[in-house]
C-alpha positions in Angstrom: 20.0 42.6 -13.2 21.4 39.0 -13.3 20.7 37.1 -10.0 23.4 34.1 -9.3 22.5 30.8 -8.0 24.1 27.7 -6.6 21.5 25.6 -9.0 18.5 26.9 -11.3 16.0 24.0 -12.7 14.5 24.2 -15.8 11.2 22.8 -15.4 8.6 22.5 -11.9 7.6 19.4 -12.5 8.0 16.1 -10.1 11.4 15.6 -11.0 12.4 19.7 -10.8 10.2 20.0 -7.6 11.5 17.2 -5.9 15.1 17.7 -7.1 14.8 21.7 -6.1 13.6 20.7 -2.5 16.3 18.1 -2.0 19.0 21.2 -3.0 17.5 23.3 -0.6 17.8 20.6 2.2 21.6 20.3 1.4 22.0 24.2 1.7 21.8 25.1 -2.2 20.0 28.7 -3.3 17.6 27.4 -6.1 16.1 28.5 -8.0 12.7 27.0 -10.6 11.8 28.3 -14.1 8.2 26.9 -14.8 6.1 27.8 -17.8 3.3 26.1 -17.0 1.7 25.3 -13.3 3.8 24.2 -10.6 3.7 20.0 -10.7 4.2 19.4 -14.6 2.8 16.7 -16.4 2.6 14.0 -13.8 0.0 17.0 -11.8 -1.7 18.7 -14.0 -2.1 16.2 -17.4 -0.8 13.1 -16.1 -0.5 10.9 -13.1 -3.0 12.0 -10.8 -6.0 13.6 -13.4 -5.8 10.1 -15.0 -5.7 8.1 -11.6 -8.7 10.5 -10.7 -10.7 9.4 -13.6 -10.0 5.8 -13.6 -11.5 5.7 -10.1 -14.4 7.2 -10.9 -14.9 4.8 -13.7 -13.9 1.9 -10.8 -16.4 3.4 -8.5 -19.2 3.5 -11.2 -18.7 -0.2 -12.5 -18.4 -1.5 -8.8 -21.8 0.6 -8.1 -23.4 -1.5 -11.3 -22.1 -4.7 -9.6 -23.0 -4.2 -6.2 -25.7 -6.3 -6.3 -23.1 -10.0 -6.0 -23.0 -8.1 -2.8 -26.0 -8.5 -1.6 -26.9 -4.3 -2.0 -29.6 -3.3 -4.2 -29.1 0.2 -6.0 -31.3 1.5 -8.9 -29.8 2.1 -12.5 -26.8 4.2 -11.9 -25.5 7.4 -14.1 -22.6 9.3 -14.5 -22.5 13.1 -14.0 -19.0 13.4 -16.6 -19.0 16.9 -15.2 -19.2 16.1 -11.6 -16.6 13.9 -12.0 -14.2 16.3 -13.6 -15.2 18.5 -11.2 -13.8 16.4 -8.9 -10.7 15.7 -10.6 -9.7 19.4 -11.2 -10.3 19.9 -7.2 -7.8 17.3 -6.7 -5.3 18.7 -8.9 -5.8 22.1 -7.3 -5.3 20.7 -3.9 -1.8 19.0 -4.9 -0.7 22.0 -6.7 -1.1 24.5 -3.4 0.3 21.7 -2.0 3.6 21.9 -3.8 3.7 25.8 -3.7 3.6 25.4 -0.2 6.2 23.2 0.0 8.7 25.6 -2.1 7.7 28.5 -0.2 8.7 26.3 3.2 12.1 25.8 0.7 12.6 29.3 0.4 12.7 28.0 -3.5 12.3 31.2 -6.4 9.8 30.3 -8.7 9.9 32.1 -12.4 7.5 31.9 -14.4 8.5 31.6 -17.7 10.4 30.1 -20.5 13.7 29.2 -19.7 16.6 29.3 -21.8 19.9 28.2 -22.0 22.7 30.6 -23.0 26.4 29.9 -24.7 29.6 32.2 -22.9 28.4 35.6 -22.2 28.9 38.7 -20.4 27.1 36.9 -17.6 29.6 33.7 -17.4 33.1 32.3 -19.4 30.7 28.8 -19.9 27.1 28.2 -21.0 24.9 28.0 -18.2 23.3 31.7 -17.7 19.5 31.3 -18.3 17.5 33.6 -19.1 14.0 33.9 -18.5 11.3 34.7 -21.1 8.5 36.2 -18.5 4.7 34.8 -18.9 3.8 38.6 -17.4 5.7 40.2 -20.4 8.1 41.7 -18.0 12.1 42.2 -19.4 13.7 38.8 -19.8 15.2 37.7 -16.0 19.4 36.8 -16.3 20.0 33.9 -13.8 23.4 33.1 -13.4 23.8 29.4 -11.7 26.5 27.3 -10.6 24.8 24.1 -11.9 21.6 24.0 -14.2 19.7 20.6 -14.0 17.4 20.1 -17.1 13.4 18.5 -16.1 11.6 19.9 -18.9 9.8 16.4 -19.4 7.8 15.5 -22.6 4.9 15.4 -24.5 2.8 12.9 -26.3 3.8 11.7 -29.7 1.8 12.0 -32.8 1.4 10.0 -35.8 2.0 11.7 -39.2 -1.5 11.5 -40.6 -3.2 11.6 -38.0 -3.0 15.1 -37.1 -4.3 16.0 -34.3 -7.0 18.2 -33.3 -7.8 18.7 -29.7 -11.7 17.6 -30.5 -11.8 14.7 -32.4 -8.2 13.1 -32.8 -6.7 13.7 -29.7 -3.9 13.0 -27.4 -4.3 12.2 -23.4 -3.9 15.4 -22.7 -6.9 16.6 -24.5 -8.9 13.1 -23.5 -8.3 14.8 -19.9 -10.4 18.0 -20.9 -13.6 15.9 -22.5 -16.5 17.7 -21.2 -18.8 14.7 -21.8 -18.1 11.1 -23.0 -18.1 10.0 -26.2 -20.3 7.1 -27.2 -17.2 5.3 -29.1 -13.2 5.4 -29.4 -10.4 4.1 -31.4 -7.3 3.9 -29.3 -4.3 4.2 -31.4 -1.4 2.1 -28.8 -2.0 -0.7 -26.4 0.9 0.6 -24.1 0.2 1.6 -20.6 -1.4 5.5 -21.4 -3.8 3.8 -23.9 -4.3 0.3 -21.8 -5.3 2.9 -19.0 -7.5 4.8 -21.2 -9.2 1.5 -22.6 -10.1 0.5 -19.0 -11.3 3.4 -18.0 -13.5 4.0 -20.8 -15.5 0.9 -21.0 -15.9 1.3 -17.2 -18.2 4.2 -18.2 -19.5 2.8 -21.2 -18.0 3.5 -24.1 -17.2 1.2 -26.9 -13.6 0.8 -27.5 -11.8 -0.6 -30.5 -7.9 -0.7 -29.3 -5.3 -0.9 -32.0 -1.9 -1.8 -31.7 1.1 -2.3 -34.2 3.1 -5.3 -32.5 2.0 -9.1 -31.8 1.0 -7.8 -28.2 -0.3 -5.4 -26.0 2.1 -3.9 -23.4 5.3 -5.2 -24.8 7.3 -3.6 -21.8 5.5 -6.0 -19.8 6.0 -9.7 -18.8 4.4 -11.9 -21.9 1.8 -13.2 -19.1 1.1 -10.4 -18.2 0.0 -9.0 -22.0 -2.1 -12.0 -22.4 -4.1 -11.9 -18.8 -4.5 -8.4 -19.2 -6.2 -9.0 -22.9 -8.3 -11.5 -21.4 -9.6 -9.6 -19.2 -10.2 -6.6 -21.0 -12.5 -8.9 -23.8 -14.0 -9.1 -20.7 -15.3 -5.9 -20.5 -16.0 -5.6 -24.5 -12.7 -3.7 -25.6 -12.0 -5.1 -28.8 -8.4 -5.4 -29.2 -6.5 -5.7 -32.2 -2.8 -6.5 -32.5 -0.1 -7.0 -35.6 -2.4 -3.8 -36.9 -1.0 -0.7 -38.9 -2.5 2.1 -39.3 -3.1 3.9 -43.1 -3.3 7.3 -42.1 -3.9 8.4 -46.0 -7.5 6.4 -44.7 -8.4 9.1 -41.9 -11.9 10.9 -42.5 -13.8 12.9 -40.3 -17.1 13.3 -41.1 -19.9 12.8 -38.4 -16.5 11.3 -35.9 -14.1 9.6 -37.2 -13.1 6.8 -39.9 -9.6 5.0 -40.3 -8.6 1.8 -41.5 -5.7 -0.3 -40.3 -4.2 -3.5 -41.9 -4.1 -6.6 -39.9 -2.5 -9.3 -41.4 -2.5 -8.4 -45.0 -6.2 -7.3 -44.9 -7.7 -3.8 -44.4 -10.2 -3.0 -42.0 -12.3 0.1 -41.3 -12.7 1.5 -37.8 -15.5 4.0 -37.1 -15.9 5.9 -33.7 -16.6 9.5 -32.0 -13.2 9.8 -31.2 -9.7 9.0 -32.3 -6.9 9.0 -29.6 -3.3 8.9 -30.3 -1.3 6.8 -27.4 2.3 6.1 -29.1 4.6 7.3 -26.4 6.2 10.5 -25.3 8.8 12.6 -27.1 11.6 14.7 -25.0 11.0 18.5 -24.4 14.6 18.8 -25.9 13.8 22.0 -28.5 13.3 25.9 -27.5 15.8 25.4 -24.6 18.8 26.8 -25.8 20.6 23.2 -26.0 22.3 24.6 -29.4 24.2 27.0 -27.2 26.0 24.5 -25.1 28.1 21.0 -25.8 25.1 19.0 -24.9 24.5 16.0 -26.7 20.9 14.8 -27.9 20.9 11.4 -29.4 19.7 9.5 -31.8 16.0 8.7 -30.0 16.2 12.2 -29.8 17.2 12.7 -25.6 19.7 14.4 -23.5 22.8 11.9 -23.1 23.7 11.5 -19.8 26.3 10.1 -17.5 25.8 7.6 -14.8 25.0 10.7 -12.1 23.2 12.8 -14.9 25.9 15.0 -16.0 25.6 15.6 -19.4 28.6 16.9 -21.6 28.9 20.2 -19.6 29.6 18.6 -16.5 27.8 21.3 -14.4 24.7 21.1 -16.5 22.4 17.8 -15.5 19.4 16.4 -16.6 16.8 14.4 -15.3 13.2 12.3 -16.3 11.6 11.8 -19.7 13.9 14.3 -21.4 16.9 11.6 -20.9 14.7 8.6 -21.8 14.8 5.2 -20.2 12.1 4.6 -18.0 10.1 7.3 -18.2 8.0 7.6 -14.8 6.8 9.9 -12.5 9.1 8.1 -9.6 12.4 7.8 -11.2 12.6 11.7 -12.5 12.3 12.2 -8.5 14.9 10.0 -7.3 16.8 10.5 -10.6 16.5 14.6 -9.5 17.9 13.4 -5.9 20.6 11.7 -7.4 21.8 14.5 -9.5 21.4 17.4 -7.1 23.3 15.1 -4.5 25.8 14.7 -6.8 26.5 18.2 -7.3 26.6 18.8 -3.4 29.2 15.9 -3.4 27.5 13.8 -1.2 28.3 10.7 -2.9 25.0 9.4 -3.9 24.4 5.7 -4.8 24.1 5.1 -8.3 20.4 4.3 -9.3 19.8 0.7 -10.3 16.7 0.6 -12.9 16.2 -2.8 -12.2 14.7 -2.0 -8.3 12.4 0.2 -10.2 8.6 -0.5 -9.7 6.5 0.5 -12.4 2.7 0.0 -12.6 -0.3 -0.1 -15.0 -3.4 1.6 -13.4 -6.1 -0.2 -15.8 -8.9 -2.4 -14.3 -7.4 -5.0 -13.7 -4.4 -3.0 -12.3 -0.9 -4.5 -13.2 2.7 -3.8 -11.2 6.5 -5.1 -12.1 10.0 -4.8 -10.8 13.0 -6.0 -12.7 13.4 -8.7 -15.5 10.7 -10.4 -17.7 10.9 -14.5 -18.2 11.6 -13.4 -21.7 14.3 -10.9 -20.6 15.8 -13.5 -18.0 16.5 -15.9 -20.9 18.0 -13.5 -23.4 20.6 -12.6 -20.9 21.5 -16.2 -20.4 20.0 -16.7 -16.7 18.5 -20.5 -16.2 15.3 -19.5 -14.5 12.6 -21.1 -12.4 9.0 -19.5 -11.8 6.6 -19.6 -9.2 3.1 -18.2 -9.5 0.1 -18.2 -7.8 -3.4 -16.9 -8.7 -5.7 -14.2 -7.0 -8.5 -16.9 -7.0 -6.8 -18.9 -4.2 -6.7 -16.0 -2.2 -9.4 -15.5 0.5 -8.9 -11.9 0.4 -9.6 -11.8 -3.3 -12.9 -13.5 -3.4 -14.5 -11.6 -0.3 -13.5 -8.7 -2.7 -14.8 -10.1 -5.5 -12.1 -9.7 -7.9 -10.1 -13.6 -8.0 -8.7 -12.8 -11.8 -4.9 -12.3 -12.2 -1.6 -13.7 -10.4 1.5 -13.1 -9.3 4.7 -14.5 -10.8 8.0 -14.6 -9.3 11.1 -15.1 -11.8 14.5 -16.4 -10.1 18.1 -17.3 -10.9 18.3 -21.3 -10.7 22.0 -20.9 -9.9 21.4 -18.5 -7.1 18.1 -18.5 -6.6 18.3 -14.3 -6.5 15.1 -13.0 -7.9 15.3 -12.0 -10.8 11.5 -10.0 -11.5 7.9 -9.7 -9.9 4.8 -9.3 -12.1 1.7 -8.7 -10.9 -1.7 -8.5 -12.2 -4.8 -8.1 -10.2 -6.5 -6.6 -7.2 -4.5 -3.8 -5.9 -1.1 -4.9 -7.4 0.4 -1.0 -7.7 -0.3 -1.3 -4.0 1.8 -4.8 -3.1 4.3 -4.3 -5.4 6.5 -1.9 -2.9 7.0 -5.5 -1.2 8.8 -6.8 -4.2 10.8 -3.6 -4.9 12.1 -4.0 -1.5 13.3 -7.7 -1.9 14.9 -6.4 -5.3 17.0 -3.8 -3.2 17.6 -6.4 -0.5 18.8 -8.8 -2.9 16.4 -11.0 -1.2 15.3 -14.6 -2.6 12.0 -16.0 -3.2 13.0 -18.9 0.2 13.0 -15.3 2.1 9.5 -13.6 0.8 7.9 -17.3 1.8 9.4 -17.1 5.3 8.1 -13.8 5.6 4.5 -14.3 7.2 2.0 -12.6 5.2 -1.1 -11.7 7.0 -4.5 -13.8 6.7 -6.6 -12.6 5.2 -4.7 -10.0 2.8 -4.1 -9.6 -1.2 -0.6 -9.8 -0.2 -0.4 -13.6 0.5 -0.2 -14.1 -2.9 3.3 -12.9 -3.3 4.2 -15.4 -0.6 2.2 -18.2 -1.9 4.0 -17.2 -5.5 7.2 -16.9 -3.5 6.6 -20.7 -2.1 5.7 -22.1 -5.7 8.9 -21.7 -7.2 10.1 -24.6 -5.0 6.7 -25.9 -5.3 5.9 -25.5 -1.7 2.6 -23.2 -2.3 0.2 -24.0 0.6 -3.1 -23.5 -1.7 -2.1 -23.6 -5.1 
């Protein structure tokens, strides 16, 4: 029997979770089709079982440094299995967490594969999905109103470099490790593996990082790449960039071997483990996209309008399935968006450039808006103000004085233009400079705005100051 719908979301994760409970505020009956665990990606092999390991490696190479503190502790160890341990409780509490919150929606949950389906006995347009049961049980018919696509992605792989769960792996396997390796080869110097490199030399491990452009994370601000190399040398993560890969090298005998050209010469890599960090791909296949008008482009996502219609109007989609920036955060508000939009509420239209994002690593790095680089290719005459962590009171009585941060303007107007951050507690401050992004604030207004003493967050006023050249201790 079919059961009809004002809005059925294909995929539980943050954006289909978020998106579901904002339709059930506005009065919508929704309905979730999740094949997996309530939460997604982000939940369960993302977001928070990544954050959960990186603290543990933060707490266990702050514990091997306490003595600059004046506290004395013997040799410490890590119990890998303790600390997954405590990761998977963390996941579990989130999950019931978000189960609650449906229940509190009165949100149906199915789970199962979901489907999309052309014209049929159940509607005159595609939209009917029908449900492929994870119990077995007879496919479920639901017949919706609206259908709002958030099935996400998955990592990408190399072709060579097949992977194997054990010992070429993705993040999502790297998650599972039941004990550490001794060594790694990181395949990507983007945020996943940058994250990954910092976490595992914080418990030990050797890491040889390998990366096919000039740079490390290219997405970020050029000052930002080369503090955040620094600092990982720092730490013993040997970092190699303008490097290509020869899969046709890969060997797997006692770990694994690969060699990579670097500037016109070969070099071997040898380690435990391989992992593969070169992005995400769209969930765009087994969803019955072929039985509608929807069109997937060229970098292989769901084409979207401006409010997340896609070419059946009363079909949306949402997150890393329609590219662009592909966090955790904006598949929520991008879910928001949408379902507001098919309640007619008239929702703002999102503006990517008031859009925080932030690197995790030790050091931890945060931006909003435009890169110096980025600035000048659109034709903006800029000025720059930046002040560093070691001026900061706060920063040496915590012990960490490496890093800055840099604020970009408009010479014209003197709008800001982009915040980077990289340092103590940066994903932390950089709500601050989203806010003066959405404000449309300039940098004159952050350094009127009194910053607490002693705090982290003087910095962004101090950086705020500098780009008149008015910083106080820089």
């Amino acid at each position: 029997m079919a059961q009809d719908y004002d809005l059925v979301i294909i995929g539980g994760g943050t954006g289909g979770y978020v998106a579901a409970i904002r339709a059930s505020q506005l009065g919508l009956k929704t309905a979730i089709v999740e094949k997996g665990k309530l939460g997604g990606t982000c939940l369960h092999e993302g977001c928070i079982p990544s954050k959960a390991l990186l603290r543990s490696a933060e707490v266990f190479r702050q514990t091997k440094e306490a003595g600059q503190f004046g506290v004395n502790v013997a040799e410490p160890t890590v119990n890998f299995l303790k600390v997954q341990e405590r990761k998977n409780e963390i996941i579990a509490a989130l999950h019931k967490g978000v189960q609650g919150l449906l229940n509190k929606g009165k949100i149906d949950v199915y789970e199962g594969t979901g489907r999309i389906l052309g014209p049929s006995i159940f509607s005159p347009t595609a939209g009917t999905v029908s449900v492929e049961m994870n119990n077995g049980e007879e496919n479920e018919m639901l017949v919706p109103k609206n259908v709002l696509i958030a099935t996400g992605s998955k990592p990408r792989t190399l072709p060579g470099l097949e992977v194997d769960g054990e010992v070429i792996m993705t993040s999502d396997h790297a998650l599972q490790m039941e004990e550490l390796p001794e060594s790694v080869i990181i395949v990507g110097g983007g945020v996943i593996g940058i994250e990954w490199a910092s976490m595992l030399a914080d418990f030990g491990v050797e890491v040889n990082v390998i990366e096919y452009i000039d740079r490390i994370l290219p997405t970020e601000d050029k000052d930002v790449s080369k503090e955040m190399e620094r600092q990982l040398k720092k730490k013993n993560i040997k970092i190699h960039t303008n490097a290509k890969v020869m899969p046709d090298s890969l060997k797997k005998e006692n770990g694994v071997e690969v060699s990579a050209e670097i500037n016109g010469e070969q070099h071997s890599f040898q380690a435990d483990k391989l992992l593969v960090s070169v992005g995400r791909e769209a969930n765009v296949h087994n969803i019955g996209l072929e039985n509608t008008d929807i069109v997937v482009n060229d970098h292989g996502v769901i084409q979207v309008n401006d409010f997340y219609q896609t070419k059946e109007t009363h079909i949306y989609a949402i997150g890393d399935v329609v590219g662009g920036m592909q966090l955790a955060h904006v598949a929520s508000h991008e879910g928001i968006a949408a379902v507001e939009h098919m309640a007619d509420t008239n929702p703002e239209k999102m503006d990517y450039k008031h859009i925080p994002s932030c690197i995790y690593s030790n050091p931890e790095a945060a931006s909003v808006g435009l890169t110096e680089e980025q600035a000048a290719d659109k034709g903006f005459e800029i000025k720059t103000g930046k002040m560093p962590f070691k001026a900061i009171g706060k920063a040496l009585v915590f012990g960490e004085t490496d890093g800055f941060v840099k604020i970009i303007t408009d010479k014209k107007t003197d709008d800001i233009l982009g915040i980077h951050m990289i340092g103590p507690h940066v994903t932390d401050m950089i709500s601050e400079a989203g806010l003066a992004k959405v404000l449309d604030a300039t940098a004159w207004e952050i350094g009127e705005t009194i910053h607490p003493h002693p705090t982290l967050s003087e910095a962004i006023g101090e950086a705020a100051l500098a780009v008149e050249g008015k910083q106080i201790h820089g």
